[in-house]
N, C-alpha and C positions, 0 to 999 in steps of 0.2 A: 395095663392097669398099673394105677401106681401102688406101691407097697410103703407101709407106716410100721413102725417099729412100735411099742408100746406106747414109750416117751412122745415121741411124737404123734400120738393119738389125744393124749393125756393134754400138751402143749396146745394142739392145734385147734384141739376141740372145745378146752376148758374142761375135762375131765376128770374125777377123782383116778386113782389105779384102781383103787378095789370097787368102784364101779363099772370099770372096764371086767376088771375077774367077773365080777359078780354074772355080766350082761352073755361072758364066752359059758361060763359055769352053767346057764340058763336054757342056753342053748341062740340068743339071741342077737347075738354073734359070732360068726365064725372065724377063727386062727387057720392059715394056711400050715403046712407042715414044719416050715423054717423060722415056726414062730410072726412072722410078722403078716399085718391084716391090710385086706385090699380098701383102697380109698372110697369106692362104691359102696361097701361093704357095710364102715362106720359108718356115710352119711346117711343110708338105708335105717343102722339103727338108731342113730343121733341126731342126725339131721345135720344141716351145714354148719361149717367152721363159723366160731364167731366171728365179728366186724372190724375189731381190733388187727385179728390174722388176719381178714380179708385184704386190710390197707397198707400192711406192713409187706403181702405178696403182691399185693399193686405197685407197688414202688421198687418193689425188687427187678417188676416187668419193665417198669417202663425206659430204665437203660438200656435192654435189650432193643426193646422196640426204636429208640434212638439210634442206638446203633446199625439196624436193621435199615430207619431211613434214609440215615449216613452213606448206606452201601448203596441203596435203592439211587441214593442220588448222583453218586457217583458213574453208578452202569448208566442213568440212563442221560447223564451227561456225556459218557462215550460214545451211546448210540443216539446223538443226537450231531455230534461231528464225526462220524462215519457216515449219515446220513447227510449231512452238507458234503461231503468228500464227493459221495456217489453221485447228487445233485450235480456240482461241478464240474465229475467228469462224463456225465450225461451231458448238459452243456456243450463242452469242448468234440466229444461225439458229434453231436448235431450240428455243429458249426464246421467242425472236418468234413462230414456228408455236404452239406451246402458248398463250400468250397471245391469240394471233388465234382457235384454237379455242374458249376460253374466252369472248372477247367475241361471239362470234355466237354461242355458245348464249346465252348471257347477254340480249342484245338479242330472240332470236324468241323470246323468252317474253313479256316485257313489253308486248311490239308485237302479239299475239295477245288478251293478257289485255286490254289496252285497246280495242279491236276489238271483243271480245264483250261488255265493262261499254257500250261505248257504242252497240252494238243494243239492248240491252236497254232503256237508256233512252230510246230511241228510240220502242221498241215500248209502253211505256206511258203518256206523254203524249198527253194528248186534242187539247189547242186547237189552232187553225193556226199559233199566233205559235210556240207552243214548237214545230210540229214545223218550221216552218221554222230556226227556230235549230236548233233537232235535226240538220235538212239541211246547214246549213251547217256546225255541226262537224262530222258524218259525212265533208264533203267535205276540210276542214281534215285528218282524222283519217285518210281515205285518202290527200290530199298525205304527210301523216306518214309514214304505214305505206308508201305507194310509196319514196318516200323513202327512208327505214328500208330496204324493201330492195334500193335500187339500192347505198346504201351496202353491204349486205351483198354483194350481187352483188360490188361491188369489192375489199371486203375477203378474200372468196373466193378472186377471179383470182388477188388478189396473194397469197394464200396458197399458190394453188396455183402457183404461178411458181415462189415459192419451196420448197415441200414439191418440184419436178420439179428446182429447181436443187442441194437436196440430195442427192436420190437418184442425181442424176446422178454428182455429186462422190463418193457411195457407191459406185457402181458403177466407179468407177477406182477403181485400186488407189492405197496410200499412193506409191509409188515413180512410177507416174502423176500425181500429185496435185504430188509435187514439183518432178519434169521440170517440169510444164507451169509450176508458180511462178518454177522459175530463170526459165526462159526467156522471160516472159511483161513 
């Protein structure tokens, strides 16, 4: 509650003082102990401030309230390019995943075709020398192909990290998505 000092009852109301005495004297207004009276209190027994006060406390608000829009515009110009930031790197997300889809089909095709050209030549050489060399690419050619798809394995993981880190960010909502950037 707000608290008025005499003067400021006197001021605000248009009041005489010794009508204020007269009204606490009467018993039909109460004084707090510290001397000064609650603002509920007066307009209970006087009724509201006059019009005059009311325009002079309008005007006092409405800087604030400027300033207030001032601030209001500011935040929500920042969370409006933090919210293009995250757009774009959602974006660039989704075009990394397509991409990564792309080069693993890309790669288990080649790494298959060369697999089977190289049984085959395997299977038709007679001598020992050739199929020893035969053996040893074979061997060469599954380090490759292992290889080939340990990378793939990883390229996967990290695919799938990221396709899990998407749908997660999908599944909050944009106003979820924001909070957690202010705050973050």
């Amino acid at each position: 509650m707000a608290k008025l000092n005499l003067s400021d009852v006197s001021k605000q109301f248009n009041i005489d003082r010794s009508t204020i005495y007269r009204a606490v004297k009467s018993g039909r207004l109460s004084r707090r102990s510290d001397g000064t009276f609650d603002l509920a209190e007066v307009i209970r027994c006087f009724g509201e401030p006059t019009t005059a006060q009311r325009s002079i406390d309008r005007m006092q608000v409405q800087p604030q309230s400027a300033m207030t829009d001032e601030a209001s515009q500011k935040i929500i110009e920042l969370l409006q390019k933090e919210l293009e930031r995250y757009k774009q790197r959602e974006e660039r997300l989704l075009d990394q995943i397509d991409r990564m889809q792309t080069l693993l089909e890309m790669k288990s095709q080649p790494v298959a075709d060369a697999v089977a050209e190289q049984q085959s030549h395997a299977t038709a050489r007679d001598t020992g020398e050739k199929i020893d060399q035969d053996t040893e690419k074979k061997k060469e050619i599954q380090n490759d192909v292992l290889h080939a798809v340990a990378m793939q394995q990883e390229e996967s993981m990290a695919l799938n990290g990221a396709v899990s880190q998407v749908q997660q960010q999908k599944r909050r909502g944009l106003f979820g998505r924001v909070f957690k950037a202010v705050f973050e």
